[in-house]
N, C-alpha and C positions, 0 to 999 in steps of 0.2 A: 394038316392042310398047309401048303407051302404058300410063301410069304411071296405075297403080288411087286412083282418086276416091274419100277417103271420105264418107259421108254422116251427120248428125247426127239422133239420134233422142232423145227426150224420154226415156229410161231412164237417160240417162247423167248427168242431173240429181243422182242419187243419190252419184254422186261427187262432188260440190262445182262442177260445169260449168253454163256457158253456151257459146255460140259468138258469132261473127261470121261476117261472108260478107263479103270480099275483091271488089274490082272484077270480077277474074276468076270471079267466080260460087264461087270453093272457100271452104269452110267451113273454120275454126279453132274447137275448143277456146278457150274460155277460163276460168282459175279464178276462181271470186266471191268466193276468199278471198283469195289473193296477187297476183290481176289479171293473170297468165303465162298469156300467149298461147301457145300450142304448134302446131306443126305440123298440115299437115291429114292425117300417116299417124300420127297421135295420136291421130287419131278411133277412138278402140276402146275398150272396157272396161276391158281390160289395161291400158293404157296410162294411160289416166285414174285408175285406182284405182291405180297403183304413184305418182304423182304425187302423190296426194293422199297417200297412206301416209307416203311419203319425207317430203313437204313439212309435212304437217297433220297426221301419224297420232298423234302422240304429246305435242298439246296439247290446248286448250280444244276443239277440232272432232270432238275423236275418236269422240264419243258420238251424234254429232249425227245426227237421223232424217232420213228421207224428208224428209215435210212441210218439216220444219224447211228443210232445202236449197231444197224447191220455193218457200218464202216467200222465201229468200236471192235466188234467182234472181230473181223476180220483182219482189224492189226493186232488183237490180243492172242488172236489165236498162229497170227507170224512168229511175235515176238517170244511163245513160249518155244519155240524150234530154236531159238539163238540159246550157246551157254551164256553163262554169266560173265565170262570174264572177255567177250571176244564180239563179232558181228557176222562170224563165219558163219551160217546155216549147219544145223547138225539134226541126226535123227531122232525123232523121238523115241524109238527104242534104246540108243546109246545116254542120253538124257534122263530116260527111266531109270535105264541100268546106273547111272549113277549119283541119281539120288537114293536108288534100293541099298545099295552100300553106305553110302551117307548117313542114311538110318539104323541099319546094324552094327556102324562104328558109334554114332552116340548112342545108341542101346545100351549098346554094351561098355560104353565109359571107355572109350579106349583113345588115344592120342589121334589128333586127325592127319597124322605124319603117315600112317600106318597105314593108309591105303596105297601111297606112291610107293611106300618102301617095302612091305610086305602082300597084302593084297591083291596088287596088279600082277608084280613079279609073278608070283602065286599061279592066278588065272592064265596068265602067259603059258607058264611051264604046263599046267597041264592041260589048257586046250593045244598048244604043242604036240604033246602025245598021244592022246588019245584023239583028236579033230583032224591036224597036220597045220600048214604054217596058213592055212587062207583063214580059218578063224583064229588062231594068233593074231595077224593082223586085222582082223574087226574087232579083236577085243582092247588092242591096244590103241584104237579111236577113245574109249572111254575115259574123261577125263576124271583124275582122281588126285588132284595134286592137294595139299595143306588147304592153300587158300579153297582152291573148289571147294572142298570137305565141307569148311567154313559155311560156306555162301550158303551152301546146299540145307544143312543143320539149321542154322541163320532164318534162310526161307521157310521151311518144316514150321519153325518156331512160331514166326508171326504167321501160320496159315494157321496152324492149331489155335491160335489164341484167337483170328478172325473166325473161326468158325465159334467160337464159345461163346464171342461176343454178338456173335450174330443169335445166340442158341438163345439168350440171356435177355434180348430185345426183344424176339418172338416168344419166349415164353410166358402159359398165361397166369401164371400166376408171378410173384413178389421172388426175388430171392434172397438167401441169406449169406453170410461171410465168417469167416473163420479167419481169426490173423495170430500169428505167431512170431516174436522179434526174438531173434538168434543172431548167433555172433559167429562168423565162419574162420574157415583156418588162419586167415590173416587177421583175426580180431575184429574185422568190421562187422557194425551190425548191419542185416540184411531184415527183411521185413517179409514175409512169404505169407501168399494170403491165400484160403483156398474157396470154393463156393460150391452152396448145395443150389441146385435147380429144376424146374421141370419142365421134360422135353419128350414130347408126344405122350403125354400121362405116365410118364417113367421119372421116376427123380435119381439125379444124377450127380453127381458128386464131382468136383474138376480142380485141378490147378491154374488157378487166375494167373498169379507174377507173384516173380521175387525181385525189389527194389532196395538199394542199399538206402542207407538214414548216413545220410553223408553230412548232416549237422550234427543232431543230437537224436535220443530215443526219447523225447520229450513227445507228451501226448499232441502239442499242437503237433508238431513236426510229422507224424505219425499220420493224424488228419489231415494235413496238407499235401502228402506224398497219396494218399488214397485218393484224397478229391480232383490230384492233377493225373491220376489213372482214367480216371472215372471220365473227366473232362475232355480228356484224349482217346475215348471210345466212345464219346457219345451214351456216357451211362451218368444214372443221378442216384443220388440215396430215394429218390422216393419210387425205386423200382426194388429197394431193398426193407425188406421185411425184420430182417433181426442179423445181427453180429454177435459173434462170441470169441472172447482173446481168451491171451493166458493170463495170469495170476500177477506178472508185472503191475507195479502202484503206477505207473504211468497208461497204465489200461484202464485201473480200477477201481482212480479219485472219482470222488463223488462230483467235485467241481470243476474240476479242471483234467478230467482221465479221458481219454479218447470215448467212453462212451458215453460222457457226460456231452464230450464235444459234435458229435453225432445226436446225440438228442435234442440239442438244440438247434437245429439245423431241421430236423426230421423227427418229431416228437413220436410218430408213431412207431418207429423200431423198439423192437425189443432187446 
């Protein structure tokens, strides 16, 4: 049995939405307020208004009319036509095309120099031969410089993370954490933390953040770097059910170890 398609309709504006449409023709959800892309079985009333409720119900948006939304929309949906770096109007298939790149160079771990110096060149030469020079010159509208790269990656980055955060608000049950303090190529320690969740009776496993410990890897310091995550997503430990570090003694004091300092805070975690 094939999985039901939802479709986007201009009523759903009222909630704080736009969409997109994916390569594969399905529509997303998207909010004009927080930029959380949501799935395409989000496409629904329900859904869209418990989002916004969760996410927006209880600040400056709470009041906000129709109208007001349908103005929202229609500058959000101007300003995703502009690049990043300019105010020139540009297509959104040229736009497309270079975030889809953006995302195959950090995939693939590779310098973001590599699209102006390699990549384009690349696409040049051979829609040259094989197209002739009229799609040469469409392809080389596509911006692909360093910084672009950047912004592009950059963007990707906190859309991924606003949709997790937005996954982790709706979800109905508790979730949990997983944190791990490692020391990267420069010696600094970094703090990577990951989370299990569930999301449409599926539980799913995600990468929250990596934050450097720019003081110490001292358990307060450890607790304080989580709680100003938390606080800057609109997330509390009493949405979270249980934590598990590594074998670090500044995890693992009984009185003073990050889990100690989390139980007291939140007695019910495990």
């Amino acid at each position: 049995m094939s999985k039901k398609i939802s479709k986007w309709s201009d009523e759903y504006v009222q909630h704080g939405f736009t969409y997109i449409t994916e390569p594969d023709g399905n529509q997303r959800p998207q909010c004009t307020i927080c930029d959380a892309k949501l799935s395409n079985s989000s496409l629904a009333p329900a859904k869209l208004k418990d989002h916004f409720l969760k996410m927006h119900g209880v600040g400056k948006y709470k009041n906000t009319t129709l109208a007001e939304f349908k103005i929202k929309r229609a500058r959000y949906d101007e300003k995703a036509t502009l690049p990043v770096f300019g105010f020139v109007p540009i297509d959104k298939p040229i736009l497309t095309a270079s975030y889809e790149v953006a995302y195959l160079i950090a995939k693939q771990g590779k310098p973001h120099t590599i699209g102006e110096k390699l990549v384009k060149p690349a696409a040049l030469k051979m829609a040259n031969i094989m197209l002739g020079k009229a799609a040469e010159n469409k392809l080389s509208q596509i911006p692909l410089s360093n910084d672009t790269i950047s912004k592009r990656i950059d963007k990707m980055s906190d859309d991924i993370l606003a949709q997790i955060i937005s996954d982790l608000i709706l979800s109905p049950a508790k979730f949990s954490l997983q944190l791990d303090e490692t020391t990267d190529v420069a010696s600094l320690s970094q703090l990577a933390v990951f989370v299990r969740y569930v999301k449409e009776d599926v539980i799913k496993e995600d990468f929250l953040f990596c934050q450097p410990l720019t003081t110490s890897t001292k358990a307060i310091d450890v607790k304080k770097l989580v709680d100003n995550f938390f606080r800057n997503n609109d997330l509390s430990w009493d949405m979270v059910c249980a934590i598990c570090s590594d074998g670090a003694p500044a995890m693992l004091g009984r009185k003073s170890g990050f889990g100690a300092l989390v139980k007291a805070d939140a007695p019910h975690i495990t």
